[in-house]
C-alpha positions in Angstrom: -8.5 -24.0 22.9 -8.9 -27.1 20.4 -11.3 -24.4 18.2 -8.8 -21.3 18.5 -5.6 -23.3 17.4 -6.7 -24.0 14.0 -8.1 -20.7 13.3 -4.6 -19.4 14.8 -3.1 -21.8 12.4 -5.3 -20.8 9.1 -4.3 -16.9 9.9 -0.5 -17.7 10.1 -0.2 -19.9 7.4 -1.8 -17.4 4.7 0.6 -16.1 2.1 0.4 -11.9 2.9 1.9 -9.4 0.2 0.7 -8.4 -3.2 0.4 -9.8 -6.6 0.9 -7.2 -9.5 -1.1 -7.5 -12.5 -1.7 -5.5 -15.8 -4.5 -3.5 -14.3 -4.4 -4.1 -10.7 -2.8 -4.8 -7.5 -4.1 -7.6 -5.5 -3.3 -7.2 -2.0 -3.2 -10.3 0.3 -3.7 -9.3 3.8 -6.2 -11.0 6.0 -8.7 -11.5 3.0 -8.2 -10.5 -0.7 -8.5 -7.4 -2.4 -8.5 -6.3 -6.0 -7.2 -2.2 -6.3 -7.1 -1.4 -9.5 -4.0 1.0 -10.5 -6.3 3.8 -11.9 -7.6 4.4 -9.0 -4.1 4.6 -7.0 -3.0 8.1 -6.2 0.0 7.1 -4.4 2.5 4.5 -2.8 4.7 5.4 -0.2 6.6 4.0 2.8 5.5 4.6 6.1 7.1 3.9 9.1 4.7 2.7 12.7 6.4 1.4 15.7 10.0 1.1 14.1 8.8 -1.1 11.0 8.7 0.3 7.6 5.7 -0.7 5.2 4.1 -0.4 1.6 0.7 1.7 1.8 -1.3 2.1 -1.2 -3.3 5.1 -1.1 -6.7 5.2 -3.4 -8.9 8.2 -5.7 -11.5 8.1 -2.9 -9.0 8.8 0.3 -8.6 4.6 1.6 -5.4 3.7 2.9 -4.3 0.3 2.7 -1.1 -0.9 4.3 0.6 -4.1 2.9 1.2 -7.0 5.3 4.6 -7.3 3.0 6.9 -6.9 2.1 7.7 -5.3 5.7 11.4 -4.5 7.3 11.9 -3.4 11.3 13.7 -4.5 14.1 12.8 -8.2 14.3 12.0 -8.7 10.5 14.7 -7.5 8.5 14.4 -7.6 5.1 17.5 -6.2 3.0 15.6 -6.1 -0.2 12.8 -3.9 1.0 13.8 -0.6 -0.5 13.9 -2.4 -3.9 10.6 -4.0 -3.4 9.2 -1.1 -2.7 10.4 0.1 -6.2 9.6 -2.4 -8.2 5.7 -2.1 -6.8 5.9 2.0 -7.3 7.0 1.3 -11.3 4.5 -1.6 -11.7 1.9 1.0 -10.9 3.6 4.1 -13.0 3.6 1.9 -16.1 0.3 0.3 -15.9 -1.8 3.3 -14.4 -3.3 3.8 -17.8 -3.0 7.0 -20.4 -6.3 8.3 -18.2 -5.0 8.3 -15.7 -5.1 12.1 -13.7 -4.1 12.8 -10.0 -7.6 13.3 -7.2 -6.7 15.3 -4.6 -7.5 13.8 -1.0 -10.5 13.9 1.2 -9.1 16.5 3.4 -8.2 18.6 0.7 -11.9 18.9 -0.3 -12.4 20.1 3.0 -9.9 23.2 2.7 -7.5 21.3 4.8 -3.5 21.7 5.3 -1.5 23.4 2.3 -0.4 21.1 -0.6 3.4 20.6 -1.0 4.7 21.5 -4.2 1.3 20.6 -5.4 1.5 16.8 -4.7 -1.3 15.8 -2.4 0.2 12.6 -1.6 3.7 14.0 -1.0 4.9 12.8 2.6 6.0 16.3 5.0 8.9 18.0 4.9 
């Protein structure tokens, strides 16, 4: 128990979100990672067992899913919505003039119909 408590401890205590830069979002989950914004196709919300969240999807088809900012039941946050914003702008105005849409693994693969030709966009 004495060895769990402060790895329990180390865990909680770790700052979780992301830090925009010029050219890339550094996500803070539980360890660091650099994406930068050229390679982001999309952000969107996505909602899993009542909480809403931040996912960042890349060029080559990884999803990841920020720690925060997060809103839900239990963990109510009334600025989400413009958090979510401000992240979604900071990529649109530092993606680059090279920047040019990938379509998703699964589209490669002949998979479901695009629509309105936005890979990314969430269903109907």
């Amino acid at each position: 128990m004495a060895v769990v408590l402060p790895f329990v401890l180390l865990i909680a205590s770790r700052p979780f979100g992301v830090t925009l830069a010029q050219s890339a979002a550094v996500v803070h989950n539980l360890r660091r990672r650099t994406i930068p914004w050229a390679d982001v196709q999309a952000i969107q919300v996505e909602s899993i067992f009542g909480a809403r969240t931040v996912v960042i999807y890349e060029a080559g088809g990884r999803r990841t899913r920020l720690r925060a900012p997060i809103t839900g039941f239990l963990t109510w946050d009334r600025t989400f919505e413009e958090k979510f914003h401000v992240i979604g702008r900071w990529w649109l105005d530092h993606r680059g003039p090279d920047w040019a849409p990938v379509p998703p693994p699964w589209a490669w693969r002949g998979g479901p119909p695009v629509p309105g030709g936005n890979s990314f966009a969430p269903p109907a």
